[in-house]
N, C-alpha and C positions, 0 to 999 in steps of 0.2 A: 387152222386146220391143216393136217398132213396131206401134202399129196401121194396117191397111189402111183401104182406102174402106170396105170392107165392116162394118168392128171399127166404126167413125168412126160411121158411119150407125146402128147398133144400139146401142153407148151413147149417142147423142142420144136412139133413141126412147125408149131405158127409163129418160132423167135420168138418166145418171151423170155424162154431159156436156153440160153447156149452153153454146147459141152464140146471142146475141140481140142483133141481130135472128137467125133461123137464116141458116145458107147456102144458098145454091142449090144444082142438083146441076152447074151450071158450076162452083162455088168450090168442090168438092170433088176434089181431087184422088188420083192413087194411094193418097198415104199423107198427105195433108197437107190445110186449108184455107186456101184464099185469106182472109186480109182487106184490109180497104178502111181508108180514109183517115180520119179524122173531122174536126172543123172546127178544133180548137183546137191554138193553138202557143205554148209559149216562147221566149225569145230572150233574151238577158242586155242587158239594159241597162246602154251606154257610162257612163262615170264615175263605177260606183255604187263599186266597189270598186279600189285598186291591186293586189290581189293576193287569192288568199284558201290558208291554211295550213290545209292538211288535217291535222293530227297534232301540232299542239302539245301542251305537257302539260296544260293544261286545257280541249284538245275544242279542234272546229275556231275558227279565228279570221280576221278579215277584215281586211284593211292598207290601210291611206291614206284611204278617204271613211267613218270614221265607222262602218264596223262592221257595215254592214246584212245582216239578215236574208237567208236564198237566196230567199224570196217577196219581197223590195223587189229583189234583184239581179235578176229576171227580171220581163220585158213579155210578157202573154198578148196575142196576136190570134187573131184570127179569120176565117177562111176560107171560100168559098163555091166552089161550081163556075164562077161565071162571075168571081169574085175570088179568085183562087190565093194560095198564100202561096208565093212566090219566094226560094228558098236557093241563096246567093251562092258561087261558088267560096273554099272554107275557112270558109266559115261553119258554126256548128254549132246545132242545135235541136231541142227535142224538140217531140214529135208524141203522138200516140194514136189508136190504132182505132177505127173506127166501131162496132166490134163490143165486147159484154162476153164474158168466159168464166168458166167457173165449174168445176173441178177439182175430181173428188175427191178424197179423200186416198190414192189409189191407184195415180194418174195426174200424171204430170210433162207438162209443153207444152218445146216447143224452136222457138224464133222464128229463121223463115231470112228474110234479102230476095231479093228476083227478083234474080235474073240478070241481065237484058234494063235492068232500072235502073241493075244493079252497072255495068255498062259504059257506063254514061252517068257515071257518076262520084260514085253515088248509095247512100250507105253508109248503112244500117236501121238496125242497133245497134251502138256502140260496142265496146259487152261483154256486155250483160244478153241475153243468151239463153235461159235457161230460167226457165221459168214453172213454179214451187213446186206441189207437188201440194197441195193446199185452196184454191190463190188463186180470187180472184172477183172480179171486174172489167173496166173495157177496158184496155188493152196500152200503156204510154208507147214509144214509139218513139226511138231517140237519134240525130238522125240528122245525116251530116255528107255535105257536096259535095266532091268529092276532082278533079272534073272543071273543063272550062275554061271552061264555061258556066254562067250561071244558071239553077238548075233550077225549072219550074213544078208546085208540090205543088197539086191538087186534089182536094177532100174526095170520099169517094167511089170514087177511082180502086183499082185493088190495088193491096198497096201490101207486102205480105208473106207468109207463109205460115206455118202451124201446125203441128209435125206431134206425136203424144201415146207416151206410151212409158212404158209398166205398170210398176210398182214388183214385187220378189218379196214385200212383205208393205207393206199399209199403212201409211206413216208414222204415229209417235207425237206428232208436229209440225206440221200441218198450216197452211199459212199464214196462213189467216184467224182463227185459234186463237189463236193465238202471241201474248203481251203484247206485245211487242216488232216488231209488225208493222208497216215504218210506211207501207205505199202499200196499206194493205188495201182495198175496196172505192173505189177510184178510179173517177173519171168525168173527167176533165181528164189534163192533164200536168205531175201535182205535179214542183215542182224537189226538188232533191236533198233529205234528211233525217238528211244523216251526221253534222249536227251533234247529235241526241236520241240518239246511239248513246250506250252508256256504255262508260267507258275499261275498256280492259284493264290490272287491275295488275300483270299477273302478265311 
């Protein structure tokens, strides 16, 4: 079941849910919160790799330059309001919110983008839409230009929305729990981790 403004606003006051910085009662919506921008991007940097194989038999591998690491294949910047970070028609990069969140284990999040962007040509997540009931941290954003312009991201702006959705009994799993968690308490926009997964033999 959804929570309304009303669900939103009462488990903030009693910490089940936390939003830090909080939101306003503008970035609350019916059933959902606005977030905003934060300052940090990735972006893969040209010639690190020719290729990279997600599913070889011994875990991911990387072809042509040598093998690197997903943190050497990507360039962090940095963003400001009056210096934007500019995402090119087809380019792709991830992002993260201004904001942390912190779920119980009770509570699932589902990450939407606006609208009003989507029709600029302005795609939020690839795939990762929902936020794990225990996760704690701010939000990577996956974000791609689908449109015929260069788009201007400024930290800050809104940039997505939240919306929370109760579990019938508390998970036994909780994200932040989990050995195996690997973007747990983020503050940046860690690149991918698929390569610490361990193989399935079965």
């Amino acid at each position: 079941m959804k929570l309304s403004d009303v669900d939103i606003t009462r488990y903030m006051l009693e910490g089940r849910l936390v939003i830090t910085p909080p939101p306003s009662d503008q970035q609350i919506g019916a059933m959902s919160v606005d977030l905003q921008l934060g300052t940090s991007f990735r972006v893969f940097a040209p010639g690190k790799a020719a290729f990279i194989d997600l599913a070889p038999p011994g875990g991911v591998a990387f072809g042509g330059f040598g093998g690197s690491p997903f943190d050497d294949l990507m360039n962090e910047i940095q963003a400001s309001e009056t210096a934007p970070f500019f995402l090119h028609p087809g380019e792709f990069a991830l992002g993260v919110t201004a904001q942390s969140v912190t779920l119980p284990s009770d509570l699932a999040g589902r990450l939407d983008g606006r609208s009003s962007l989507a029709r600029l040509g302005l795609m939020v997540h690839a795939t990762a839409h929902t936020i794990d009931p225990g996760w704690s941290g701010q939000i990577v954003l996956e974000f791609s230009n689908c449109g015929r312009f260069p788009l201007a991201l400024r930290p800050g702006m809104r940039i997505c929305a939240i919306s929370f959705e109760t579990l019938m009994s508390p998970t036994s799993k909780p994200y932040a729990l989990r050995s195996g968690s690997k973007y747990k308490n983020q503050h940046s926009p860690l690149p991918s981790r698929i390569d610490q997964e361990k193989l399935d033999k079965n």
